[in-house]
mmCIF file of the N, C-alpha and C atoms, coordinates in Angstrom:
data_MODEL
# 
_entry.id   MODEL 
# 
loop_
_atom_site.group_PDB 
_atom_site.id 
_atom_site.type_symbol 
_atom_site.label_atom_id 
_atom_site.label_alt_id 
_atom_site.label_comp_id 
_atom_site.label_asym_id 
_atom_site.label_entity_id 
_atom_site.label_seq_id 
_atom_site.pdbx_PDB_ins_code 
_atom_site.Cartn_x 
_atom_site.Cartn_y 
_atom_site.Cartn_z 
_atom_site.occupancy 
_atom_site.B_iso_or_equiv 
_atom_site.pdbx_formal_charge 
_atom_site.auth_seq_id 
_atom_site.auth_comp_id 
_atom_site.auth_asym_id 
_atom_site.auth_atom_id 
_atom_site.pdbx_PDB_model_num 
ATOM 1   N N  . UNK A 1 1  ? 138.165 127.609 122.593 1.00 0.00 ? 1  UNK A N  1 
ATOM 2   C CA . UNK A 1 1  ? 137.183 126.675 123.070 1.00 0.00 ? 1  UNK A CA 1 
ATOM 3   C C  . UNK A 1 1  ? 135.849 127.404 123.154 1.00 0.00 ? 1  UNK A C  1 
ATOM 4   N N  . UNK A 1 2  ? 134.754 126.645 122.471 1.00 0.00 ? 2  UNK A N  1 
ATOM 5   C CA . UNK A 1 2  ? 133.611 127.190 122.651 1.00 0.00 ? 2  UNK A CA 1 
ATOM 6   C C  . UNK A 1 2  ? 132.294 126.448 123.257 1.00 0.00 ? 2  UNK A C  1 
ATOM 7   N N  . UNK A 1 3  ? 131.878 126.723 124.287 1.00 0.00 ? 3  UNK A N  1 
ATOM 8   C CA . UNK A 1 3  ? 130.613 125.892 124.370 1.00 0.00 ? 3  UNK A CA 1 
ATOM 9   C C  . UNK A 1 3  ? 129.577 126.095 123.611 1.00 0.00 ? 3  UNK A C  1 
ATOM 10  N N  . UNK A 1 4  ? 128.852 125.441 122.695 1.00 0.00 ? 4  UNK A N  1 
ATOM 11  C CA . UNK A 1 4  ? 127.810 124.841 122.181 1.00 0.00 ? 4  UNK A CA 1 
ATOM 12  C C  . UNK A 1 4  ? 126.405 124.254 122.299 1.00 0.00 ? 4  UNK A C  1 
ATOM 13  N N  . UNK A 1 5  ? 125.614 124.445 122.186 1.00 0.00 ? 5  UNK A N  1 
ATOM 14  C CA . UNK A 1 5  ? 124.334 123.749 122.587 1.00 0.00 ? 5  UNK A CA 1 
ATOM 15  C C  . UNK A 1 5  ? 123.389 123.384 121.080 1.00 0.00 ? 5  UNK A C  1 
ATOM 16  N N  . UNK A 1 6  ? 123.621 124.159 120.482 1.00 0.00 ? 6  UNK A N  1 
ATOM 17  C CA . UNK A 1 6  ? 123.195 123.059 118.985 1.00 0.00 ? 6  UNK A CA 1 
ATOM 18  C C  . UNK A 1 6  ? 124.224 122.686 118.484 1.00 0.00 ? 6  UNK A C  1 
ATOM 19  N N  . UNK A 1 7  ? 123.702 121.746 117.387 1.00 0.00 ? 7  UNK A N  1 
ATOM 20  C CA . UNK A 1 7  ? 124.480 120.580 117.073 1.00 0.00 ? 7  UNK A CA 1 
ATOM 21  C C  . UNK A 1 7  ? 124.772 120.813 115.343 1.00 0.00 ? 7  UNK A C  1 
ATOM 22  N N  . UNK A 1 8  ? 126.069 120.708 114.941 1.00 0.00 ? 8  UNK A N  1 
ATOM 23  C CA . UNK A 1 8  ? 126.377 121.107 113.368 1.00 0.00 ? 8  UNK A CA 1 
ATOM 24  C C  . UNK A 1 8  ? 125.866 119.777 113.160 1.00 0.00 ? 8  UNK A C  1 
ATOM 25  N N  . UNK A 1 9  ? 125.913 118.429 113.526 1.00 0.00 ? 9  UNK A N  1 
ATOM 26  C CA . UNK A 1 9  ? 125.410 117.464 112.625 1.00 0.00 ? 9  UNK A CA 1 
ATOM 27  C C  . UNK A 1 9  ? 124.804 116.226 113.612 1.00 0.00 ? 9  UNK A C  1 
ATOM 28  N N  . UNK A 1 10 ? 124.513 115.412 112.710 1.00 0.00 ? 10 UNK A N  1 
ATOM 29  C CA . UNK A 1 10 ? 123.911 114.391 113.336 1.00 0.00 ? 10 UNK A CA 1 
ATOM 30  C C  . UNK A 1 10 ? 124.767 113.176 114.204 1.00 0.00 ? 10 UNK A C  1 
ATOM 31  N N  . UNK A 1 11 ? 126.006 113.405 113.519 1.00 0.00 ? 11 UNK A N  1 
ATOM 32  C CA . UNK A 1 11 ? 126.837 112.717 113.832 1.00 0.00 ? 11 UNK A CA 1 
ATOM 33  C C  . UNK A 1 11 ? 127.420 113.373 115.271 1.00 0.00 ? 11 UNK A C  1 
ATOM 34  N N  . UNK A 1 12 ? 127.851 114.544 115.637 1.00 0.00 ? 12 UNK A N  1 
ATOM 35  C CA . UNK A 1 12 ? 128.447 115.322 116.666 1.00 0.00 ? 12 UNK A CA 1 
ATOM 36  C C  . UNK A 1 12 ? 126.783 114.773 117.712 1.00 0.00 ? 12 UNK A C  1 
ATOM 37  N N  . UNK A 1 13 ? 125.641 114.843 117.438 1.00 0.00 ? 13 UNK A N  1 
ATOM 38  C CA . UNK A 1 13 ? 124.888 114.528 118.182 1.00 0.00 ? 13 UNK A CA 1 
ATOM 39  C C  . UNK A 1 13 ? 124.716 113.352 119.121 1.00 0.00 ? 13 UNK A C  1 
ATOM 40  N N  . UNK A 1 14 ? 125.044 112.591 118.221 1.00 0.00 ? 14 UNK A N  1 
ATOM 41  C CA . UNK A 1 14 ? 124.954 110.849 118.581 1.00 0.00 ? 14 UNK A CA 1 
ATOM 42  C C  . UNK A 1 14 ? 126.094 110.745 119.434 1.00 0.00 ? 14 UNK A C  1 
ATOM 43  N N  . UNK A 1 15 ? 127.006 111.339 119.372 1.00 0.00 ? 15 UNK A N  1 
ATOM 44  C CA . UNK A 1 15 ? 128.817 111.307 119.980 1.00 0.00 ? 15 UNK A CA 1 
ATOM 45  C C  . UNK A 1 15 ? 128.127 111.946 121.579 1.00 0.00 ? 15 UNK A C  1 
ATOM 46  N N  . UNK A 1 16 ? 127.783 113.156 121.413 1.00 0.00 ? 16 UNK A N  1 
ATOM 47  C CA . UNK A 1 16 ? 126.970 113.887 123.222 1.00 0.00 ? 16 UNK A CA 1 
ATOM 48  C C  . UNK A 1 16 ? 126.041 112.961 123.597 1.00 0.00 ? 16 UNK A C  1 
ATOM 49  N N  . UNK A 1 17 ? 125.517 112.377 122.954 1.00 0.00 ? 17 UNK A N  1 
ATOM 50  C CA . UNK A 1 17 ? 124.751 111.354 123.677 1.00 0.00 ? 17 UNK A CA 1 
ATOM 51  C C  . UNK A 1 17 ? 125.014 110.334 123.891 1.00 0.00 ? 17 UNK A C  1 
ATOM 52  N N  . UNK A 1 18 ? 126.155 109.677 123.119 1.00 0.00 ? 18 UNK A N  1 
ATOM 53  C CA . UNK A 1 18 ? 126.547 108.853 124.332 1.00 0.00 ? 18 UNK A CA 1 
ATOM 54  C C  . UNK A 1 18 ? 127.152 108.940 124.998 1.00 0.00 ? 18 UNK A C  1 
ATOM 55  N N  . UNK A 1 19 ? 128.373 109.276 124.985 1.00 0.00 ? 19 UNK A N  1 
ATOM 56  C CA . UNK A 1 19 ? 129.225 110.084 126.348 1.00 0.00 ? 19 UNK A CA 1 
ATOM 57  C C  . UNK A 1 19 ? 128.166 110.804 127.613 1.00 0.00 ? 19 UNK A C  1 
ATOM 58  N N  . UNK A 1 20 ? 126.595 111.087 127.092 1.00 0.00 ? 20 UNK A N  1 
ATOM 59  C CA . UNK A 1 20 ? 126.043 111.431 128.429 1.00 0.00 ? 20 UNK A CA 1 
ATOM 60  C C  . UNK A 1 20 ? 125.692 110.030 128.763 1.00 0.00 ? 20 UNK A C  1 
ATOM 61  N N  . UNK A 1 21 ? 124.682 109.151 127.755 1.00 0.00 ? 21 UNK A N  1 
ATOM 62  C CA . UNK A 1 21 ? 124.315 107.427 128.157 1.00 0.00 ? 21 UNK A CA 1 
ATOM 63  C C  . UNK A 1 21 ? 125.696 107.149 129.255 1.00 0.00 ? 21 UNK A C  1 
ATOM 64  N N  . UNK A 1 22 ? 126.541 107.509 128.817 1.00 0.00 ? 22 UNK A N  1 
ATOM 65  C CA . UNK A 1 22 ? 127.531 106.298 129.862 1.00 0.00 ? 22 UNK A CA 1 
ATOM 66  C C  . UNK A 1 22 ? 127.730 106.889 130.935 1.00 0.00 ? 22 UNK A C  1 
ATOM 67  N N  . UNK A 1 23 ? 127.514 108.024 131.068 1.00 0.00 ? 23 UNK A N  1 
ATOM 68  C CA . UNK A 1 23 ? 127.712 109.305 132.539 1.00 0.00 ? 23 UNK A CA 1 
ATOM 69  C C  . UNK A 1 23 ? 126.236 108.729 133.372 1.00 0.00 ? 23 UNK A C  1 
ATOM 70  N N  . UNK A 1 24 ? 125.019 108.363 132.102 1.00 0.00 ? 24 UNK A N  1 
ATOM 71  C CA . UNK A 1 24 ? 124.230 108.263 133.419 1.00 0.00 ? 24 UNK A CA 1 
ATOM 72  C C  . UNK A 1 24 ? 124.377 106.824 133.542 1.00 0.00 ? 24 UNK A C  1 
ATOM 73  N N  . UNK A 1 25 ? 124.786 105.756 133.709 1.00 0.00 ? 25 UNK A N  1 
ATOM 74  C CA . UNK A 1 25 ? 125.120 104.530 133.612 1.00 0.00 ? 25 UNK A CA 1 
ATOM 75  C C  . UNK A 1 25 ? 125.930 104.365 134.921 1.00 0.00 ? 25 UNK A C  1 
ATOM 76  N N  . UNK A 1 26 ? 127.111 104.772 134.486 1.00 0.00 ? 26 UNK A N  1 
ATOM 77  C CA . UNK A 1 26 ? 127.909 105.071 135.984 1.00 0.00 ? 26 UNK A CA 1 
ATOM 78  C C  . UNK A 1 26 ? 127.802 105.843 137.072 1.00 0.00 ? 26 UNK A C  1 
ATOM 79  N N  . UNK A 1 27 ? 126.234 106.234 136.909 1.00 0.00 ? 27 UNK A N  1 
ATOM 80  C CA . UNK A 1 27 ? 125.360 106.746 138.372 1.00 0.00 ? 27 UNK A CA 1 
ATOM 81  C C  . UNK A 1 27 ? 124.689 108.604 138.564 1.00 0.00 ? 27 UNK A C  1 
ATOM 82  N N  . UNK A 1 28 ? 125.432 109.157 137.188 1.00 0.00 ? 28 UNK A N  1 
ATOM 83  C CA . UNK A 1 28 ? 125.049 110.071 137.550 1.00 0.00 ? 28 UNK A CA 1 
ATOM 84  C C  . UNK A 1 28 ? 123.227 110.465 137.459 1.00 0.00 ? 28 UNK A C  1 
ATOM 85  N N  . UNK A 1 29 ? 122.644 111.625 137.918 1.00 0.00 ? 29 UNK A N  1 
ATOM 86  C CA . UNK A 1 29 ? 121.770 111.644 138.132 1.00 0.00 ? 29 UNK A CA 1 
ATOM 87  C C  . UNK A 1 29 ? 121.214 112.181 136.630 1.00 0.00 ? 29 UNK A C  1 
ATOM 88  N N  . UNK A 1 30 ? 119.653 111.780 136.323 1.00 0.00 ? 30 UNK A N  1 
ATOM 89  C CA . UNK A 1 30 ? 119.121 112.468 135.355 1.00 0.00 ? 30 UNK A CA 1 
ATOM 90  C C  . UNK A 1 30 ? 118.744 113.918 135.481 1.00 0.00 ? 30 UNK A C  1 
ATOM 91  N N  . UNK A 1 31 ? 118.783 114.588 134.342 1.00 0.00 ? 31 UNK A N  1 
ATOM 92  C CA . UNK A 1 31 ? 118.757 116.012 134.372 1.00 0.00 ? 31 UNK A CA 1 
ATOM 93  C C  . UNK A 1 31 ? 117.080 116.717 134.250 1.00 0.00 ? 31 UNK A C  1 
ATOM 94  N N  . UNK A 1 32 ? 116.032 115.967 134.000 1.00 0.00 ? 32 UNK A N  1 
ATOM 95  C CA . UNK A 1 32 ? 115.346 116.140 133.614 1.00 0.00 ? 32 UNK A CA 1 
ATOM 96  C C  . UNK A 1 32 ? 114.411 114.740 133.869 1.00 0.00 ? 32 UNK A C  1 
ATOM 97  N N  . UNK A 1 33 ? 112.619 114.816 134.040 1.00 0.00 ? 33 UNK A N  1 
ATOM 98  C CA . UNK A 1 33 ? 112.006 114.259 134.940 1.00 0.00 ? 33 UNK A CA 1 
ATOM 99  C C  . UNK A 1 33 ? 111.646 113.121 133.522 1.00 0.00 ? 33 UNK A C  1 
ATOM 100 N N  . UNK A 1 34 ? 111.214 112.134 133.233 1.00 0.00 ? 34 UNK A N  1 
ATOM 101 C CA . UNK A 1 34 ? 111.181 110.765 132.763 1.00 0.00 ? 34 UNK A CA 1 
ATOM 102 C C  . UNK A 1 34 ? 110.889 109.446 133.015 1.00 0.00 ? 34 UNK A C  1 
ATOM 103 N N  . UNK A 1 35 ? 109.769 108.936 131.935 1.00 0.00 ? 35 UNK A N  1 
ATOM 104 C CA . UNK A 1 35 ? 109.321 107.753 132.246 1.00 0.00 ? 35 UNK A CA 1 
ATOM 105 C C  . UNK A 1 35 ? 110.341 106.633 131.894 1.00 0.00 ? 35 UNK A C  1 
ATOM 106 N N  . UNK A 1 36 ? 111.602 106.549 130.976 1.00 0.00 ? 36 UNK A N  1 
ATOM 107 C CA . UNK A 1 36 ? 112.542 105.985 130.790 1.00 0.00 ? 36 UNK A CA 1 
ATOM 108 C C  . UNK A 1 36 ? 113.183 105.431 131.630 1.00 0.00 ? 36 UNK A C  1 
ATOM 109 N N  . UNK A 1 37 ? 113.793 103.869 131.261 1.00 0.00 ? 37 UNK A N  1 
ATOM 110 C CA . UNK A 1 37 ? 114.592 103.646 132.073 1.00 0.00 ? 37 UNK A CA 1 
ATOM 111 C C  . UNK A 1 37 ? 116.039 103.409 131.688 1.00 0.00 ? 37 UNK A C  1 
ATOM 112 N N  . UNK A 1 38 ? 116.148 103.784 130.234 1.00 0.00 ? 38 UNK A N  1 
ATOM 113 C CA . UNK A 1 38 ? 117.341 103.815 129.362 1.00 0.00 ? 38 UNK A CA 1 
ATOM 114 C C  . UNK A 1 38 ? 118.008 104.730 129.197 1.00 0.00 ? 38 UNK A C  1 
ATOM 115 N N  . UNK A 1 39 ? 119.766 104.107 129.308 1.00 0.00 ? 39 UNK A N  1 
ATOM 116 C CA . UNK A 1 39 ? 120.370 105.906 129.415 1.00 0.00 ? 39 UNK A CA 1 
ATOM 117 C C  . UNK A 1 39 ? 120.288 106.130 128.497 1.00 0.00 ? 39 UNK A C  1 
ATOM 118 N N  . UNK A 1 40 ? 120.400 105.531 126.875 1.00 0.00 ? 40 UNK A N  1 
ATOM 119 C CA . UNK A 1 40 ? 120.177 106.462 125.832 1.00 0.00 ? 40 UNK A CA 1 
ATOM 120 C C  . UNK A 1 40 ? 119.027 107.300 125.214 1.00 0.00 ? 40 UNK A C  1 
ATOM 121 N N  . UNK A 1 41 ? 117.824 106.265 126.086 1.00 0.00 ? 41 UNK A N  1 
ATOM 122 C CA . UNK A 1 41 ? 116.445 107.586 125.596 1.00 0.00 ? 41 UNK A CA 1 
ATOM 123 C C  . UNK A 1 41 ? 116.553 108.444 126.561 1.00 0.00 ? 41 UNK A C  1 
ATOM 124 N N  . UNK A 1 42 ? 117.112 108.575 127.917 1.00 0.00 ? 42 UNK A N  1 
ATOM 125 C CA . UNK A 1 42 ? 117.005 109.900 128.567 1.00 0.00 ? 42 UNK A CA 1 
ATOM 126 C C  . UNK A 1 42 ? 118.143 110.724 128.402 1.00 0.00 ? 42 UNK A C  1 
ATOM 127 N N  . UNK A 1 43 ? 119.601 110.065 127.983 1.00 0.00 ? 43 UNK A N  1 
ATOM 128 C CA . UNK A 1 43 ? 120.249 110.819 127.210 1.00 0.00 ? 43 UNK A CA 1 
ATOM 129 C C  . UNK A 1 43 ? 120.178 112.231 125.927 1.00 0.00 ? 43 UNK A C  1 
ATOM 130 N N  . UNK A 1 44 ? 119.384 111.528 125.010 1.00 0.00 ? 44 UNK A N  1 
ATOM 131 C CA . UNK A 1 44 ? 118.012 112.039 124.282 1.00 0.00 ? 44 UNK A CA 1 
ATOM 132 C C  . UNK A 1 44 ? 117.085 113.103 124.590 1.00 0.00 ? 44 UNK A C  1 
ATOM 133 N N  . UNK A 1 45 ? 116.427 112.770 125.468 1.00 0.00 ? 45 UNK A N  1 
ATOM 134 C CA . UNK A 1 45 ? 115.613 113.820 126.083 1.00 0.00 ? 45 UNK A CA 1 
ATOM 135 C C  . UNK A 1 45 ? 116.053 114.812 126.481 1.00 0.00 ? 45 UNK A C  1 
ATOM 136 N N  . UNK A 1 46 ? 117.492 114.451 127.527 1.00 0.00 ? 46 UNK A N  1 
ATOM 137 C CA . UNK A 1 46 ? 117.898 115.696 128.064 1.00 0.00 ? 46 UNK A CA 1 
ATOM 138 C C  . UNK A 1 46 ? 118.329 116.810 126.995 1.00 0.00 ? 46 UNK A C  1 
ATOM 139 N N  . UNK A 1 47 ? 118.769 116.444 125.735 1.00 0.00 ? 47 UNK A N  1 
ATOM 140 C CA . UNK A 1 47 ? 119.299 117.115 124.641 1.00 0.00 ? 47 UNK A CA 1 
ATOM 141 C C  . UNK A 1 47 ? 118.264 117.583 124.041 1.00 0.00 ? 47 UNK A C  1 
ATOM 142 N N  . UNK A 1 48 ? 116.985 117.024 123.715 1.00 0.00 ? 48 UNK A N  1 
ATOM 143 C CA . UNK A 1 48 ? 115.982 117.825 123.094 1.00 0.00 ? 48 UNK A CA 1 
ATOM 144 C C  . UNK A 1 48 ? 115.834 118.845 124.050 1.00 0.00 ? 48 UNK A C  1 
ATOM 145 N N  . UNK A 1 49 ? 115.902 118.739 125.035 1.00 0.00 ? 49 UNK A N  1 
ATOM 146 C CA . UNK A 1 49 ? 115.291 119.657 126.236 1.00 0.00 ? 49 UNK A CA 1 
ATOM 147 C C  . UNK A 1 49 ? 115.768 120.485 126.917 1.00 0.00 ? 49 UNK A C  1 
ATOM 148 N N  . UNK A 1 50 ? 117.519 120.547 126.087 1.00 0.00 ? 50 UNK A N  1 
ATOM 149 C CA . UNK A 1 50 ? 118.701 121.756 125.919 1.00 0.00 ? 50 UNK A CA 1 
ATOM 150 C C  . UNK A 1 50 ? 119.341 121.468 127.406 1.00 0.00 ? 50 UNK A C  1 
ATOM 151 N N  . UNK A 1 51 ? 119.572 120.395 128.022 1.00 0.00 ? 51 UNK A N  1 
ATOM 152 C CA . UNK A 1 51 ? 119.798 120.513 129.583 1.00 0.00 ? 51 UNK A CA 1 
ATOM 153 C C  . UNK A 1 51 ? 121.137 120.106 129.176 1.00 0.00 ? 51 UNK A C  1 
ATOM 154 N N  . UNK A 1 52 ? 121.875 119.862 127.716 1.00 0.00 ? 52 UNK A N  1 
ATOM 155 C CA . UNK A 1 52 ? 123.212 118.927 127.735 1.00 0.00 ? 52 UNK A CA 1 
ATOM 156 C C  . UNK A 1 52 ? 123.780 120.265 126.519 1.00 0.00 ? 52 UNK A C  1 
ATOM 157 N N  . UNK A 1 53 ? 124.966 120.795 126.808 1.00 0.00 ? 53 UNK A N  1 
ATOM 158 C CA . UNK A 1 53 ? 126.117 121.791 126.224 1.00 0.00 ? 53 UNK A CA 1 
ATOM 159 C C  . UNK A 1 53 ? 127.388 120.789 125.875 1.00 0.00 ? 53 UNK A C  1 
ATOM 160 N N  . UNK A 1 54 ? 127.810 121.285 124.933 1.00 0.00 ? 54 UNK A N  1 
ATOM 161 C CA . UNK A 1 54 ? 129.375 120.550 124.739 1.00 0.00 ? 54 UNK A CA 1 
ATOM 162 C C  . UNK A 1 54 ? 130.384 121.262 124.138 1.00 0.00 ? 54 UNK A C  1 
ATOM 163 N N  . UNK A 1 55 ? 131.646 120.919 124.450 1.00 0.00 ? 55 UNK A N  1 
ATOM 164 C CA . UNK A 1 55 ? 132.275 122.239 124.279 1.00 0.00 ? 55 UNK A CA 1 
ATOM 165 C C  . UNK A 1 55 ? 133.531 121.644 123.025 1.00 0.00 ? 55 UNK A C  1 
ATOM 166 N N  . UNK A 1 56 ? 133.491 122.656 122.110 1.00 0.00 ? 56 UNK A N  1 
ATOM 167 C CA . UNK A 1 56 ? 134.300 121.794 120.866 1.00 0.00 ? 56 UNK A CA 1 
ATOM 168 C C  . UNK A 1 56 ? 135.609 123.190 121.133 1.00 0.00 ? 56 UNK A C  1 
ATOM 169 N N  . UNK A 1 57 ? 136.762 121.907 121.287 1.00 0.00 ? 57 UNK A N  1 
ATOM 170 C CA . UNK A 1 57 ? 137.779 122.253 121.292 1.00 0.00 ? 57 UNK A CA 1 
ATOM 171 C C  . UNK A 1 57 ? 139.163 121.834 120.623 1.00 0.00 ? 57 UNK A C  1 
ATOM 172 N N  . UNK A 1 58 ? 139.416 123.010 120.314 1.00 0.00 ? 58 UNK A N  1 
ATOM 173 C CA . UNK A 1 58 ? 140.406 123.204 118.832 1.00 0.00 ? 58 UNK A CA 1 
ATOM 174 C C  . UNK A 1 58 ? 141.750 123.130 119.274 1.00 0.00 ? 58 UNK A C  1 
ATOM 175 N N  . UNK A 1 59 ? 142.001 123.673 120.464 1.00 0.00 ? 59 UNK A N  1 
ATOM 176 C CA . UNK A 1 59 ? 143.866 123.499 120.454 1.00 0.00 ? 59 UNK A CA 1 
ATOM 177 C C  . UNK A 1 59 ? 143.890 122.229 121.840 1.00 0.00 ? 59 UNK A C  1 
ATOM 178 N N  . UNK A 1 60 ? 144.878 121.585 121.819 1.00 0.00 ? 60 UNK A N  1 
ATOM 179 C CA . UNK A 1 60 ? 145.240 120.119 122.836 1.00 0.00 ? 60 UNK A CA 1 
ATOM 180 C C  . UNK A 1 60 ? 145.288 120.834 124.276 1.00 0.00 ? 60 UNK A C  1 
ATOM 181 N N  . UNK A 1 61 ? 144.965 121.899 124.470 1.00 0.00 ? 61 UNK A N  1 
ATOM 182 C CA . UNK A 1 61 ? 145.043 122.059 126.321 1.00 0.00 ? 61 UNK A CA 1 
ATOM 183 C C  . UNK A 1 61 ? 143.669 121.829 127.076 1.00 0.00 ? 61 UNK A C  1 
ATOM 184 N N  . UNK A 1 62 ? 143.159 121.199 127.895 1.00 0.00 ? 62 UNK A N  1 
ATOM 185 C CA . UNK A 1 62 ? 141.751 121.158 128.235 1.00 0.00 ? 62 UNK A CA 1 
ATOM 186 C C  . UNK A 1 62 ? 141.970 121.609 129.347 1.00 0.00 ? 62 UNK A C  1 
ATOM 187 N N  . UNK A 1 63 ? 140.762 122.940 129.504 1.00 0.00 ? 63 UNK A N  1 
ATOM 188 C CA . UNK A 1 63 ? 139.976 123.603 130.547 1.00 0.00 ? 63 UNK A CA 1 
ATOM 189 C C  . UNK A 1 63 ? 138.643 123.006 130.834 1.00 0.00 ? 63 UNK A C  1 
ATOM 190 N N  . UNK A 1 64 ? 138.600 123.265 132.012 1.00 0.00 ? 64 UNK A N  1 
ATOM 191 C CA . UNK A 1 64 ? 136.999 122.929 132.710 1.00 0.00 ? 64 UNK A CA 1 
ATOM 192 C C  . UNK A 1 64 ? 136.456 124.477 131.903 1.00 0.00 ? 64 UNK A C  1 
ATOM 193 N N  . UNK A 1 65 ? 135.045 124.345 131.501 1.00 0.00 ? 65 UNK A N  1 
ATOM 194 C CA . UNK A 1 65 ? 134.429 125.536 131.045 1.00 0.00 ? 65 UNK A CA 1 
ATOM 195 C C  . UNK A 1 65 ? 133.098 125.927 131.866 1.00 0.00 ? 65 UNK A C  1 
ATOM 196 N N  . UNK A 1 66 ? 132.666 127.209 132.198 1.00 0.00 ? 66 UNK A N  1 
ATOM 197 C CA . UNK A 1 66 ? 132.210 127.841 132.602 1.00 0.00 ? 66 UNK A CA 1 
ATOM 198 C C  . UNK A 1 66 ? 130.701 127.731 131.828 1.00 0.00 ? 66 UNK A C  1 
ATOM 199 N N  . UNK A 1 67 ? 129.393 127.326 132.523 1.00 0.00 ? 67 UNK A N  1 
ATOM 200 C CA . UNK A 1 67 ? 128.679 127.291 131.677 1.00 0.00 ? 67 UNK A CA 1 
ATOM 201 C C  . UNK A 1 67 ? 127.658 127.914 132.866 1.00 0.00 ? 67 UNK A C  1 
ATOM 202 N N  . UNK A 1 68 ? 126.265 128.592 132.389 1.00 0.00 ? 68 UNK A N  1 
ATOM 203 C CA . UNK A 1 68 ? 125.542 129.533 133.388 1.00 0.00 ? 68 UNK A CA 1 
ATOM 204 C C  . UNK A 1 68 ? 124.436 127.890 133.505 1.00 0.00 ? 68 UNK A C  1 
ATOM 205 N N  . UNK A 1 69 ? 123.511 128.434 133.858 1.00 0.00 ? 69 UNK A N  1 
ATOM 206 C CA . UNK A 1 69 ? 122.423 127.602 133.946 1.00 0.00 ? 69 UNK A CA 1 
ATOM 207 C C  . UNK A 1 69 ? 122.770 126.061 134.773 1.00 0.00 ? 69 UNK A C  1 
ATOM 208 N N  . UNK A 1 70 ? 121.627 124.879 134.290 1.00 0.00 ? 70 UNK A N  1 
ATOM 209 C CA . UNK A 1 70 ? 121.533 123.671 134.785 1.00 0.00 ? 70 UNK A CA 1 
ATOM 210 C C  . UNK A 1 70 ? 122.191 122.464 133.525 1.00 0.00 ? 70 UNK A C  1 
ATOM 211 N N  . UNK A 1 71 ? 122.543 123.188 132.539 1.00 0.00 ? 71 UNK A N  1 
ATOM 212 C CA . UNK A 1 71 ? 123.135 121.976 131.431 1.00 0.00 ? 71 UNK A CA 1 
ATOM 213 C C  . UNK A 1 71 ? 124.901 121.727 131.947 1.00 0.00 ? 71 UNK A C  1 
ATOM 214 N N  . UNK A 1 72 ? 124.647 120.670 131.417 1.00 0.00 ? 72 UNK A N  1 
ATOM 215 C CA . UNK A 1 72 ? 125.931 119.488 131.850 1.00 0.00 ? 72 UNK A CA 1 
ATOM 216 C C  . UNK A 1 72 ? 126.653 120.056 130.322 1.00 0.00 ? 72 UNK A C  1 
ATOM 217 N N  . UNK A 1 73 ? 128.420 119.917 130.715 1.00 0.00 ? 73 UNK A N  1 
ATOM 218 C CA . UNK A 1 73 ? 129.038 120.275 129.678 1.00 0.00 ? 73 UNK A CA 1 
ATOM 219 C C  . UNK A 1 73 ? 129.861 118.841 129.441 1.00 0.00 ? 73 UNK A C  1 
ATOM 220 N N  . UNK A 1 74 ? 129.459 118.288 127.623 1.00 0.00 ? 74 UNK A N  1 
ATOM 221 C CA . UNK A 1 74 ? 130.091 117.598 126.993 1.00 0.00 ? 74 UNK A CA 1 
ATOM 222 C C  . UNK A 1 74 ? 131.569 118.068 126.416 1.00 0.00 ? 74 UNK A C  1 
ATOM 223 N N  . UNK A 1 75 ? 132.984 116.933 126.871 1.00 0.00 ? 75 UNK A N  1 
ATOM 224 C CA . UNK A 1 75 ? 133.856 118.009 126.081 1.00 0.00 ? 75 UNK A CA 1 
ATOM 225 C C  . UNK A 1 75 ? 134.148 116.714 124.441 1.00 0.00 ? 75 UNK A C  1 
ATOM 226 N N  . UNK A 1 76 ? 134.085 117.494 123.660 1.00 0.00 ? 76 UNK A N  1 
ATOM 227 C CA . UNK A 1 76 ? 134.642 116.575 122.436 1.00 0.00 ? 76 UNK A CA 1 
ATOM 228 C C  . UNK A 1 76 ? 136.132 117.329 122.014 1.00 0.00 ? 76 UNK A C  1 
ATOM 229 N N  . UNK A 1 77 ? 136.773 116.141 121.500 1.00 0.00 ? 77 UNK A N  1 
ATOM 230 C CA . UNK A 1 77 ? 138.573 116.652 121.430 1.00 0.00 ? 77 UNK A CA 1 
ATOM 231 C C  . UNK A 1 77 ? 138.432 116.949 119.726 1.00 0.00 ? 77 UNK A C  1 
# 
């Protein structure tokens, strides 16, 4: 398992962002300050603005992962 913060494609991109859109939907807080009131443009932002990690994982056991800083960890299966 590795955490990640750039993105191999455009497609893996769109996938972290919405899985964050629906995290901030169901209340969580934004990561980063914004005139938006949409979770997918501040979804967006937070990712240009490196505050969102995701962690691509290869074998079926899931760990919580260890990440330093203020970015939120995406897990994709």
């Amino acid at each position: 398992m590795t955490i990640e913060t750039g993105f191999d494609s455009n497609y893996r991109k769109v996938l972290v962002a919405a899985r964050r859109a629906r995290q901030l939907q169901s209340g969580s807080q934004a990561l980063i300050a914004t005139r938006s009131n949409k979770a997918c443009r501040i979804a967006q932002e937070e990712i240009d603005a490196g505050k969102i990690a995701y962690v691509k994982n290869n074998d079926a056991t899931v760990t919580k992962p260890l990440i330093e800083g203020p970015a939120i960890p995406i897990l994709l299966g």
